[in-house]
N, C-alpha and C positions, 0 to 999 in steps of 0.2 A: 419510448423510454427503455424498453426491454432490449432492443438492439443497440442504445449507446454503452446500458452500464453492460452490455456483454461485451463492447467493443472494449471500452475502461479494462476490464477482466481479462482479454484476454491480453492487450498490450502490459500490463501487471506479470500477469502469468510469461510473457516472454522475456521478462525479466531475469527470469532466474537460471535459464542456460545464458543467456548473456551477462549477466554479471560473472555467473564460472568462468565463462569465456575470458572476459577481462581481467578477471583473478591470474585465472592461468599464464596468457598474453604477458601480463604484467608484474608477473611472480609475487605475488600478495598470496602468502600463507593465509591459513584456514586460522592460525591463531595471530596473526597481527592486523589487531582491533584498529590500531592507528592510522596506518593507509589504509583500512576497508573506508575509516573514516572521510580521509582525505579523495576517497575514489568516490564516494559519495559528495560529499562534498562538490566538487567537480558537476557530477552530475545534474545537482540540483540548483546550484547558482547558473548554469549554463539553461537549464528550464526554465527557471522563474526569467531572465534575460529575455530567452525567445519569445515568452509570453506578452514581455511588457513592449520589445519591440513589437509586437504583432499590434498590440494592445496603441501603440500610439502611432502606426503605421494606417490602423482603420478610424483614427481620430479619436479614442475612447481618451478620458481625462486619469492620468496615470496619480496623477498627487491626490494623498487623501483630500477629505473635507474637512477637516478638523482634529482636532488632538486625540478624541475618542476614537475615531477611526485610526489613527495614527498606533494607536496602543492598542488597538484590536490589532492588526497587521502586525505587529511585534512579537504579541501574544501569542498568535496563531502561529506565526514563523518561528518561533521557539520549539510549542510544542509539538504540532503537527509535523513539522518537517524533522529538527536539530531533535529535541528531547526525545522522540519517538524513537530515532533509528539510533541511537547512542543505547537505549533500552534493548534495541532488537541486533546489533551486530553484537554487544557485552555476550546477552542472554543467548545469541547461536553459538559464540565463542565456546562455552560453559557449558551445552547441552546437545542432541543430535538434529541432524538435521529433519529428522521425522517429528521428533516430538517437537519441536518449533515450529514445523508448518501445522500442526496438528493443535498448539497451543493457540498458536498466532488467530487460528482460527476462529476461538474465542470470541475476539472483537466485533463480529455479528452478534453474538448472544447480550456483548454491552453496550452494543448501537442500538438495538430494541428494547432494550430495558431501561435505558436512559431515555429515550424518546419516550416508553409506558409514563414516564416520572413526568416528565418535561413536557410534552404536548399533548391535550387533552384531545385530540382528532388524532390520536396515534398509538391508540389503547391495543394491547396483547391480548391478542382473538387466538381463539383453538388452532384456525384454518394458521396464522403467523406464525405459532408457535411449534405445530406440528410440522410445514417448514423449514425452520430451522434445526429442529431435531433430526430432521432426512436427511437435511443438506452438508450437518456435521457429520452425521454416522457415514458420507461419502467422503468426506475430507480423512477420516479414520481408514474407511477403508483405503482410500490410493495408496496410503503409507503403510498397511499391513506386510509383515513376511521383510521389512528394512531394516530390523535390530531394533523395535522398541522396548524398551522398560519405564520401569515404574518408578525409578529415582527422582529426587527432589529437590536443589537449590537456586537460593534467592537469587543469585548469581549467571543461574542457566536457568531453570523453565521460570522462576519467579520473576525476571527480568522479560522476557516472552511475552507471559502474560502484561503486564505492568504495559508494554508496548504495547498490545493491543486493545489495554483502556486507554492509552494516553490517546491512541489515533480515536479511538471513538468519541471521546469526549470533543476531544478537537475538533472533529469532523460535525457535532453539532451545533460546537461554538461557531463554526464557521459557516453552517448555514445561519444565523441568527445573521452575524456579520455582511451575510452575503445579500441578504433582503433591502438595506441599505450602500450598497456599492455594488461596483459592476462583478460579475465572477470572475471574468475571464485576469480581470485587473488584480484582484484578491489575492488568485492564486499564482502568479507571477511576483507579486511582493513576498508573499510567503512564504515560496518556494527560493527565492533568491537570497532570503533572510535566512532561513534554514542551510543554507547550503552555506552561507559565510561562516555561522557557528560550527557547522559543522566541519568545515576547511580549521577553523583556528584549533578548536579540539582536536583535528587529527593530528596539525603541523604539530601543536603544542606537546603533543606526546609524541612525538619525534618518528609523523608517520614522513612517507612520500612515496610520490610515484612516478616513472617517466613515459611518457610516449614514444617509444622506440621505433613502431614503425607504421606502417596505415592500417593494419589489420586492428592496433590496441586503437587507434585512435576513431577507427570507425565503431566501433562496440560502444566505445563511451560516446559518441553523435550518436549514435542510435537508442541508448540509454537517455540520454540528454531530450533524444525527440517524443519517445515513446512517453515520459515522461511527464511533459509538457503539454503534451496532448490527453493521456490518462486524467491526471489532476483538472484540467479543463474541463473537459467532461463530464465529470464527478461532483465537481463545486456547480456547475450548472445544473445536473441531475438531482442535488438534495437540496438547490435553491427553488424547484418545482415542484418537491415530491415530499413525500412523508420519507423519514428518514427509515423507516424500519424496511420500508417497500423496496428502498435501495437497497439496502443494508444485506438483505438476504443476497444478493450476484454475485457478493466477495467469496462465499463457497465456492464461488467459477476459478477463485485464480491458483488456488493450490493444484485443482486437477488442469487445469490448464496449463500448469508449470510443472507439473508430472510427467503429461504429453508431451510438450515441446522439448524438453530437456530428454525423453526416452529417444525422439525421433532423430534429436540434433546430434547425440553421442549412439546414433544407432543399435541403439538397444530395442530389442522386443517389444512394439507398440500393442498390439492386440492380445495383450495379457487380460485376462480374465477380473483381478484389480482395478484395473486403466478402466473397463467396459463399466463395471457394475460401479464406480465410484461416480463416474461420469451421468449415469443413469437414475441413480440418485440424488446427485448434484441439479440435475436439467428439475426432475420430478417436485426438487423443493423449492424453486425459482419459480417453475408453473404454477405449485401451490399461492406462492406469496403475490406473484403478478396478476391473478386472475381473481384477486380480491375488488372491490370495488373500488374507486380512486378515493 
């Protein structure tokens, strides 16, 4: 288990010098929401695609079973994929990018506390909570010494946050969902669903973007794959697992996307930050994993 959701974590975590990357590539300012959306967009209909080809390539049954499943998949593909990241590119829009990896963060502490509420074999022990108390104060630390402050709108960090209950909740709903239908199949509808709304939202606000040459269009295939394979993972990981147990590895992907992004723009990797945030990141994954199943 501990070596998928690290794999989940760190393909997440690679995310974020490749998305700069294809910002860059593809001249999408840091303030036009529209094409982040539509680059998104892209992304995630191209995921959920792969998935479902895979998905009917090894014979799995890709049509729901019924109207209820039918409206869970809709549901999920809303808010997990579309609702979430319309919350999380506004909210970076509005705020920095420290305190949004550092907010974003959050969304452990409401994967465990919705599961506290929601499954009675999923109860908040000392050993979980102390944890995720490590695992944050390392997500703080990576981002130390970057220009934080203390500033406040609903618009930029309240929209952050907001993202990172939407994904948790989601991410519950979707294990419940998942216990009756295949994962692999789940998350390829939902992801494909998400990435339509998210396309029509971005066109609708008069984003676009073009692929001008193989360097932009391999970033988004590797966005597309990494993707596809992350969400896989993960939908199969909390269809096995107590959600809180997963829940604690997401502290992996901010320091994970710290390094990757230090080493890809060859910045200073053995900064004393990078070490000690990583150290504490590892130490509260240990804690959480070596609980009893």
């Amino acid at each position: 288990m501990a070596a998928l959701a690290t794999t989940s974590c760190l393909l997440w975590g690679s995310a974020y010098p490749a998305i700069k990357s294809g910002y860059a590539l593809l001249g999408i300012e840091r303030s036009d929401t529209a094409a982040q959306l539509v680059f998104a967009g892209w992304r995630f209909l191209g995921a959920g695609a792969l998935l479902l080809a895979l998905g009917a390539a090894i014979g799995r049954t890709l049509r729901p079973s019924g109207l209820r499943d039918f409206r869970g998949l809709v549901a999920l593909g809303l808010f997990q994929t579309a609702l979430q990241y319309v919350f999380f590119y506004i909210g970076l829009a509005h705020t920095s990018g420290v305190k949004g990896a550092i907010l974003n963060a959050t969304g452990t502490f409401f994967s465990v506390l919705l599961a506290h509420v929601i499954y009675h074999d999923d109860r908040l022990r000392p050993a979980r909570a102390l944890a995720c108390l490590i695992g944050f104060t390392g997500v703080v630390v990576v981002n130390l010494g970057a220009g934080f402050d203390a500033g406040f709108t609903l618009l930029g960090e309240g929209f952050v946050i907001l993202a990172a209950f939407t994904l948790s909740a989601a991410s519950i709903y979707g294990k419940r969902l998942s216990q009756r239908m295949d994962a692999l199949v789940m998350t390829g509808h939902q992801l494909t669903l998400g990435g339509v709304v998210l396309l029509v939202c971005g066109y609708g606000a008069g984003g676009t973007i073009v692929l001008a040459d193989v360097r932009s269009a391999a970033v988004l295939a590797y966005l597309v794959l990494l993707s596809a394979v992350a969400f896989a993972l993960w939908s199969v990981l909390l269809k096995h697992n107590r959600v809180s147990r997963v829940a604690v590895f997401t502290f992996l992907i901010p320091v994970f996307g710290a390094l990757l992004s230090a080493l890809f723009v060859r910045e200073p990797i053995l900064e004393t930050r990078y070490l000690a945030a990583l150290v504490l990141v590892s130490v509260g994954v240990w804690l959480a994993a070596r609980e009893p199943r």
